[in-house]
N, C-alpha and C positions, 0 to 999 in steps of 0.2 A: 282474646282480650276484649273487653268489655266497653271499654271507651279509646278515645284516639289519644288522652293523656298516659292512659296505662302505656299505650304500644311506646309513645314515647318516652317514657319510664324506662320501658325495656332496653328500648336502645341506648337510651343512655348508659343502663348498666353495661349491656355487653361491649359498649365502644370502650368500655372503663372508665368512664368520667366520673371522679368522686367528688366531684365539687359540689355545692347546695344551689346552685341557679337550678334551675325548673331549663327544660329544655322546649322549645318549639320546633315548627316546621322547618324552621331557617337551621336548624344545627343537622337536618338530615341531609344536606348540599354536599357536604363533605363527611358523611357516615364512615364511606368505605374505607376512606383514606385514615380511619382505625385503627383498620387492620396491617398496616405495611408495613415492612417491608413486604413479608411471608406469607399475608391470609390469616396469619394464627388468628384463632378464637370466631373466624367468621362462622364454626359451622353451627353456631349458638345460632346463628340469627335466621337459620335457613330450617331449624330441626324439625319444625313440624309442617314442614311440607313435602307434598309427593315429589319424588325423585332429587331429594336432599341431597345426596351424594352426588349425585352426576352437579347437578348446579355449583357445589362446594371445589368439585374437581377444577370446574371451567374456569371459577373466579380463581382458584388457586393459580392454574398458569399464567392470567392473566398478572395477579401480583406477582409472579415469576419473569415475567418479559418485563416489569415495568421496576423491578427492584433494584438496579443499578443507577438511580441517579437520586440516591439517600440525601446528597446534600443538597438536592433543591426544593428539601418539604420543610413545611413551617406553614403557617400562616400564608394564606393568598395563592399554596401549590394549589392546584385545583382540578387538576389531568391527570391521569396515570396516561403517564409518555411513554411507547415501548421504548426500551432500548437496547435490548436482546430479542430482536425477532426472532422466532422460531422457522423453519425451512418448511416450505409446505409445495412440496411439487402437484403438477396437474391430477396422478391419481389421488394423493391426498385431499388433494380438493375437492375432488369429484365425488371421494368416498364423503367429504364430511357435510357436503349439500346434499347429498343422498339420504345419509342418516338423516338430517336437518328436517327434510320433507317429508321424510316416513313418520319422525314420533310428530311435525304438525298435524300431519291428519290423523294419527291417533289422537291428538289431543284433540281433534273436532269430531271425531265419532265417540272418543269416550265421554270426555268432561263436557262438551257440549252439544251433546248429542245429536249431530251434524249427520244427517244422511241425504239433502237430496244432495247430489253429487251434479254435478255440470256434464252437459252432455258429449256424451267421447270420454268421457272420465274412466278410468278400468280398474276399479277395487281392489282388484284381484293383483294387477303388476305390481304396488306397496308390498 
């Protein structure tokens, strides 16, 4: 997109807002909350970027933990409050800080092209 009204265009569409006001920065505060209960329709907003899916996945659980408490949105909700945590014992954990740090230093060796590494750093153990 070519300018920051278009982008904001966009969002408007994909949030579905058919009204005729013009959108600004202030209506992206509460973008997400769009999408709730489900997610549905967020993976418009993500499609043309790398690793779309994984990101689509993440925010989906995330409206999945927060989609039980439908009757306190309107106007002014402003949190996705979990209210269905999900069980995450200490290997789970381990496993998903582990994922966590591998694709960040892929994304500092690919996207930005990050090579000097800190010293004691081991390439090789990622």
């Amino acid at each position: 997109m070519d300018s920051e009204q278009e982008f904001l265009d966009y969002c408007k569409s994909v949030a579905g807002d058919k009204s005729n006001r013009r959108w600004d920065e202030t209506y992206l505060a509460a973008f997400f909350h769009s999408f709730r209960p489900s997610g549905n329709g967020i993976e418009k907003v993500f499609q043309s970027i790398n690793n779309a899916e994984e990101v689509v996945s993440r925010l989906k659980l995330v409206y999945s933990v927060t989609s039980e408490n439908e009757e306190e949105w309107g106007p002014g909700f402003e949190r996705l409050t979990v209210t269905n945590p999900l069980h995450c014992g200490t290997e789970s954990f381990k496993e998903l800080a582990l994922s966590f740090i591998k694709k960040m230093s892929l994304l500092c060796e690919e996207e930005l092209k990050f090579t000097d590494y800190p010293e004691g750093y081991n390439k090789k153990q990622w």
